[in-house]
Structures are given as C-alpha cells and as structure tokens.
C-alpha positions in Angstrom: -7.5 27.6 -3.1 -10.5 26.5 -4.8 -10.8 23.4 -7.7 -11.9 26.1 -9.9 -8.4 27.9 -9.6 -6.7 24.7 -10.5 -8.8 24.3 -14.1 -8.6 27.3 -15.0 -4.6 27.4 -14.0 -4.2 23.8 -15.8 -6.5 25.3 -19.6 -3.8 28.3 -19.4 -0.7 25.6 -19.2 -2.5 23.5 -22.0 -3.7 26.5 -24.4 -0.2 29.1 -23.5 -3.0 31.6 -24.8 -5.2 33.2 -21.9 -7.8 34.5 -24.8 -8.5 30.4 -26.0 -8.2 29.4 -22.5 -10.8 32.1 -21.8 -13.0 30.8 -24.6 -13.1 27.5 -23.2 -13.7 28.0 -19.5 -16.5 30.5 -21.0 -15.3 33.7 -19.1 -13.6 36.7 -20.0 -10.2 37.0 -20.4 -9.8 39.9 -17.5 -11.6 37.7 -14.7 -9.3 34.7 -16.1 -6.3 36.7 -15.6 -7.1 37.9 -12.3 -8.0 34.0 -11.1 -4.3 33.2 -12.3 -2.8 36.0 -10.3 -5.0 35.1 -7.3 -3.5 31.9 -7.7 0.2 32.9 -7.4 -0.5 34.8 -4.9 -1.7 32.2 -2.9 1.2 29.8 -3.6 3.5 32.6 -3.6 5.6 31.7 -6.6 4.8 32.8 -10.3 3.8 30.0 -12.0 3.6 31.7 -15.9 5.7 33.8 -17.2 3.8 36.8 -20.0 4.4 39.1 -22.3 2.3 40.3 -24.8 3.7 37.8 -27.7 3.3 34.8 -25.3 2.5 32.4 -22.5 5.2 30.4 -20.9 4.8 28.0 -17.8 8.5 28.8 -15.4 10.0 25.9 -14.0 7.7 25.8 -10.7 4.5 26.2 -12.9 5.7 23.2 -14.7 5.7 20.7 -11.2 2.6 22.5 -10.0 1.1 21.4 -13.2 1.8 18.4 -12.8 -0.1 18.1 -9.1 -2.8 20.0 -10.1 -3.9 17.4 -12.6 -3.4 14.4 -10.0 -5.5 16.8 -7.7 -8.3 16.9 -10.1 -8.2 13.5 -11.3 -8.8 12.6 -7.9 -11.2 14.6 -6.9 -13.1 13.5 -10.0 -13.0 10.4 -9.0 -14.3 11.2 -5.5 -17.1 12.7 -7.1 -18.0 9.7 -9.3 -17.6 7.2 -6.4 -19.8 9.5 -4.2 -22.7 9.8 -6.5 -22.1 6.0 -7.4 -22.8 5.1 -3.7 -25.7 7.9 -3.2 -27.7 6.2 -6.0 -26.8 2.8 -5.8 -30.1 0.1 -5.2 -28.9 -0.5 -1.1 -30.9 -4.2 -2.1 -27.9 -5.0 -4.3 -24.3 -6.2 -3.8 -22.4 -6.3 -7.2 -19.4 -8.8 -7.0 -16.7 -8.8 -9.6 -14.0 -11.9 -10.3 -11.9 -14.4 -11.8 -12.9 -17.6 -12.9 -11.2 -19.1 -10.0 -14.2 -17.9 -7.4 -17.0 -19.4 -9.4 -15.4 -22.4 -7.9 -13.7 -21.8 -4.5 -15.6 -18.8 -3.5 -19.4 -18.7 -4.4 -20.2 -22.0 -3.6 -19.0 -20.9 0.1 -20.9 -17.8 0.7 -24.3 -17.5 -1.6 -26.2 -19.6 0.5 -25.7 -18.0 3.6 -25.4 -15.0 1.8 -29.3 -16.0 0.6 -29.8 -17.3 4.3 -29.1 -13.9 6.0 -30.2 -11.6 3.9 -32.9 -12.7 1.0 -34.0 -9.8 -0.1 -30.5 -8.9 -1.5 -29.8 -9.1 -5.3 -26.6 -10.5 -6.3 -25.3 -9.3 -9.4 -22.2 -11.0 -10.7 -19.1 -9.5 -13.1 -16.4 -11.3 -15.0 -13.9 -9.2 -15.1 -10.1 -8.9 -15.1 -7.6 -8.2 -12.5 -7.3 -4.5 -13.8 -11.3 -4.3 -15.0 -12.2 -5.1 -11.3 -10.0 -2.4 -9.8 -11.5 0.3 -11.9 -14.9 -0.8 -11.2 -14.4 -0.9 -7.5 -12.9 2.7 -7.7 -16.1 4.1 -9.9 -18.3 2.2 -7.2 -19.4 -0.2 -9.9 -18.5 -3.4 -7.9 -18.6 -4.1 -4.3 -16.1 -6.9 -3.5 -13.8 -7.9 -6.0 -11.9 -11.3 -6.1 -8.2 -10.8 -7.6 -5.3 -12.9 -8.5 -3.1 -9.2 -6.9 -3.9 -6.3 -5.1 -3.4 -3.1 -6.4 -1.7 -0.4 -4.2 -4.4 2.4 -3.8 -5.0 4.4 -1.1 -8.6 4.1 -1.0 -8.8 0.1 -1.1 -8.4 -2.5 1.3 -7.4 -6.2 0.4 -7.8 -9.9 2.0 -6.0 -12.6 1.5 -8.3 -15.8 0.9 -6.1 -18.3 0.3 -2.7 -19.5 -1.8 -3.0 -22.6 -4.2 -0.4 -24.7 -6.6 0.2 -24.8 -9.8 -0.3 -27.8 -11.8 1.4 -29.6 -14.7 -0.6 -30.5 -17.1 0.0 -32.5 -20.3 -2.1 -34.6 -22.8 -2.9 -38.3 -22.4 -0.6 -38.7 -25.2 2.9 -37.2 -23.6 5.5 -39.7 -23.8 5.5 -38.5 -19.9 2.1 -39.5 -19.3 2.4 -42.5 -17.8 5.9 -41.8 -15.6 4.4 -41.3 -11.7 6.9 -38.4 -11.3 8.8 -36.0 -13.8 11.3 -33.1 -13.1 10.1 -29.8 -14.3 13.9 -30.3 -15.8 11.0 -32.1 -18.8 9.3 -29.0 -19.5 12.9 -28.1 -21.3 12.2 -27.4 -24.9 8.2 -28.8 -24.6 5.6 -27.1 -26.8 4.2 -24.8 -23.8 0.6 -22.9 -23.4 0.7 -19.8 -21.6 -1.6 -17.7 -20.0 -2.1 -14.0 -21.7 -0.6 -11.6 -20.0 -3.4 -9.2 -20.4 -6.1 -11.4 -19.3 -4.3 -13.0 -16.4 -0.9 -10.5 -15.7 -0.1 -12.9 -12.4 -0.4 -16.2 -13.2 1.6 -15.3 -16.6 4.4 -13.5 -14.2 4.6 -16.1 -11.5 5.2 -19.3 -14.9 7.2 -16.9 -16.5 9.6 -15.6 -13.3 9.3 -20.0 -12.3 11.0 -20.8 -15.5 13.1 -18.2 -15.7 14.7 -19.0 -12.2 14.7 -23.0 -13.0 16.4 -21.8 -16.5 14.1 -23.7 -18.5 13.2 -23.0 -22.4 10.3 -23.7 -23.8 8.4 -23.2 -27.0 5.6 -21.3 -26.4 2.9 -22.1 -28.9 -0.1 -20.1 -27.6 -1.1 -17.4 -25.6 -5.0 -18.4 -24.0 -7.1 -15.8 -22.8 -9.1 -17.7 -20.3 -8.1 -20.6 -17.9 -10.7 -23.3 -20.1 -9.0 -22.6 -23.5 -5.9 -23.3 -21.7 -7.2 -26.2 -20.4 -8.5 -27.4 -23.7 -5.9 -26.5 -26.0 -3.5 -29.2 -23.7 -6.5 -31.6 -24.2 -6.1 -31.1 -27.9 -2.3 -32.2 -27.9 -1.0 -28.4 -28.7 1.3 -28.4 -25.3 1.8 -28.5 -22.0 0.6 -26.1 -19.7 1.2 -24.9 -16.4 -2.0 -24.2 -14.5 -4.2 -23.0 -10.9 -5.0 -26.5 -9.6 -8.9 -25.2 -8.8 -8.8 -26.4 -12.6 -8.1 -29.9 -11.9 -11.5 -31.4 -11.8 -12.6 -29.2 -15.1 -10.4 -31.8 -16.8 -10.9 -34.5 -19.3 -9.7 -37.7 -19.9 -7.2 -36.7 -22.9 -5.5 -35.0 -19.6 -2.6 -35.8 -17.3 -1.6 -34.1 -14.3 1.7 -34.5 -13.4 3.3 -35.0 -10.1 6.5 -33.3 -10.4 9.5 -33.8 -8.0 10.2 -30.1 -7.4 7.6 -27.8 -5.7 5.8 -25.8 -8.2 4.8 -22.0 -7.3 1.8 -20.9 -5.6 -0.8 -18.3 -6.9 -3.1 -16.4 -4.5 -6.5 -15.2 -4.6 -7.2 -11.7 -2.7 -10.5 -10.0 -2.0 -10.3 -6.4 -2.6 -13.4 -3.4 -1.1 -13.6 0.2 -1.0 -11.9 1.5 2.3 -14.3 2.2 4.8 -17.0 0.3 2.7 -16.6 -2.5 4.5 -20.5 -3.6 5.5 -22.2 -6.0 6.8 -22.6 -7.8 4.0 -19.0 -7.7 3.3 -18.1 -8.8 6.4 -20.1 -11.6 6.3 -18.5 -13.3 2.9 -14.9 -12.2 4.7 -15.9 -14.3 7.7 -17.4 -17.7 5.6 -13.9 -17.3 3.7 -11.7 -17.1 6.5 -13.6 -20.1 8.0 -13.7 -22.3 4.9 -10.0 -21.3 4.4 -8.6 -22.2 7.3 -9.3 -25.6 6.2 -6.8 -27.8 3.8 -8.8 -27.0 0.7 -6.1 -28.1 -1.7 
C-alpha cells in the first residue's frame, strides 16, 4: 500500500463521485477506479459501495477513513520536519518560551552557551505553551521551555524545576500590612487571572486551587501576559495569584503576602524533538540540571 492509494481512496470518500474525484487527483476516472479496487484488495474488505446512481462509503470504509487521514497527516508532517532539518542553518539553535526563562533559564546557559560554541546564532521565540509545540513539531524551534508537556510521540520533555505561587495585592489592601493571611481572605476579593489561552496551566492550577479550598472570588480581568498581571494589581484593580520568578519585577504599590496555607506549585519543562537531542541541547540540559539542583526559590 502506497500514500498515493490512501489520497486518492480519502478524494473518493470526500467527493462520493469517482468522475470529480478524478478531476481533482488529475487522472482518469478508469485508472482511479482501478487504484480503489487495488486498494480493497489489499485490505481485503470493500470499503465503497457503487452503483451507477451513487457512491457510498460501508461501515469499514468509514473507520478506514478515518486512519487514513491520521496516516497522511502524519506523514505530512514527517515530510515538513524532514526538510525543516535538511535546510536548517547547522550555525543556528532557535529557542522558544515563556516569559518565565528570560529569567530563570537564559541567564544560566547563554554564556556558556557563547563560551562553547561562538560561532552559534541564537535566535529567540516568544511563544505560547501550544505555539511552541507546533513549532517544535514543524522544526521551527529547537528546545522549547513550557509551563506542560504535551503527550506526542515524537517529543521528549525535562523537567527544570517546580516554583510557588505568590499572593500578591496592592500597597493599599486592608491586608497589606498583616505578616500572615489565610487564603480563607481571597473569599469574595476583586481577583486577576491569567488567560487561559495565553497561559492554559497557570490559569488551571489557580482555578483547580480555589476550587478545592472552595473559595469565590470576583474575577475582574483576564491578563494575557504575566507583567499586565503584575501591573493591573499595582493599579489597585485586584489581587492576583502569581509564579514567584515575578517577585522582583515588582513595584512598591505591591505586597506579597505570606499566607498560612501552602500555595500550589507551577513547573517549567523543556521540551526537544526525539532523537534531536545534540550537543548543544545537551549542554543547556546539563547547566539546568546543575543550576537546579540548587534552592533557587
């Protein structure tokens, strides 16, 4: 079984017409009709069902549909990532992230990175949790740093290193000045959230912590990056529950509270191409798993 049976079997399942489906794959319809039968022969089950008034996919042409398009999709994909990689500058390493590695990550590894290997150009991406896994699956990035992993066969994932949360409240808070408050005082508080396009984890793990500590509150905005977040709470608008790597972004119309129950943790992963793991990779894996090992927060 070719790829070639598989389009031409999926344009018949979308058209139900071999003459259009001919017209699109540009053949005839007799050759088209033969691949088809070639097909079913191969799988041995009949996978349409013609007459001369119609086309009609049977029951197993319907699941075999169904894999043939995952089986094309990815070998698409293979093709895309394997051309990527052919023609990509070998002088380069393109790095995608969150805003959490500008500072917990880079200022680790670029200057060894710049030690050991000078000549490379390091091309930075800020991008999303979800941008970054579709990037590293076109070949587009090389490393990518994630609040997740995504489940895909052909990645491989690292953890760096897990960090707090952090209440956060303005100067002004009747709770400013208290040295400890129960999360029991979020109850009811104006509340800034994290999007949960923009950052998906961070807005599940303060969305599943209130849930479980069956607290309400008023949520008055959704920010799509960490600094709006940050400056919104400087503002007065709410309270906010926040990575601590933002701690010493803030200003002094800022609180951060020490609360008496643990807060949750978020983590930070990084994420290659299976089996694309170089030397250059390697390298920023090992300063990470150095630097991590260490109480950082």
């Amino acid at each position: 079984m070719e790829l070639r049976h598989l389009r031409y079997f999926v344009t018949v399942a979308n058209e139900l017409n071999f003459t259009r489906a001919a017209e699109k794959l540009n053949t005839v319809q007799p050759s088209l009709s033969q691949q088809i039968k070639d097909l079913e022969r191969e799988v041995e089950v009949q996978l349409l069902k013609r007459n001369n008034r119609k086309v009609e996919l049977t029951e197993a042409g319907q699941a075999f549909l169904k894999e043939a398009l995952l089986s094309l999709e990815h070998a698409e994909r293979a093709i895309q990532v394997a051309r990527q990689i052919a023609h990509a500058n070998k002088d380069q390493l393109n790095i995608g992230f969150v805003p959490v590695a500008e500072m917990k990550v880079f200022p680790y590894i670029m200057p060894t990175i710049r030690a050991h290997f000078p000549e490379v150009k390091i091309n930075f991406h800020s991008l999303t949790d979800a941008q970054q896994f579709r990037a590293l699956k076109k070949g587009e990035i090389d490393i990518a740093f994630t609040r997740y992993i995504e489940n895909a066969e052909e990645l491989e994932h690292v953890q760096i290193f897990s960090e707090p949360l952090a209440l956060i409240v303005p100067k002004s808070s009747p709770i400013a000045e208290q040295r400890h408050v129960s999360i029991k005082s979020l109850n009811q508080q104006d509340f800034i959230i994290s999007d949960e396009g923009a950052s998906p984890q961070l807005y599940k793990i303060v969305t599943d912590f209130l849930q479980q500590s069956k607290i309400n509150v008023n949520v008055v905005q959704q920010s799509t990056n960490i600094l709006l977040n940050v400056n919104l709470v400087g503002m007065g608008v709410g309270w906010s529950l926040v990575p601590a790597y933002v701690i010493p972004l803030l200003g002094d119309k800022i609180v951060v509270k020490n609360t008496i129950e643990p807060l949750p943790m978020i983590d930070l992963y990084a994420s290659y191409r299976k089996g694309q793991r170089n030397e250059l990779i390697e390298l920023i894996l090992k300063i990470l798993n150095e630097q991590f090992y260490m109480n950082l927060f």
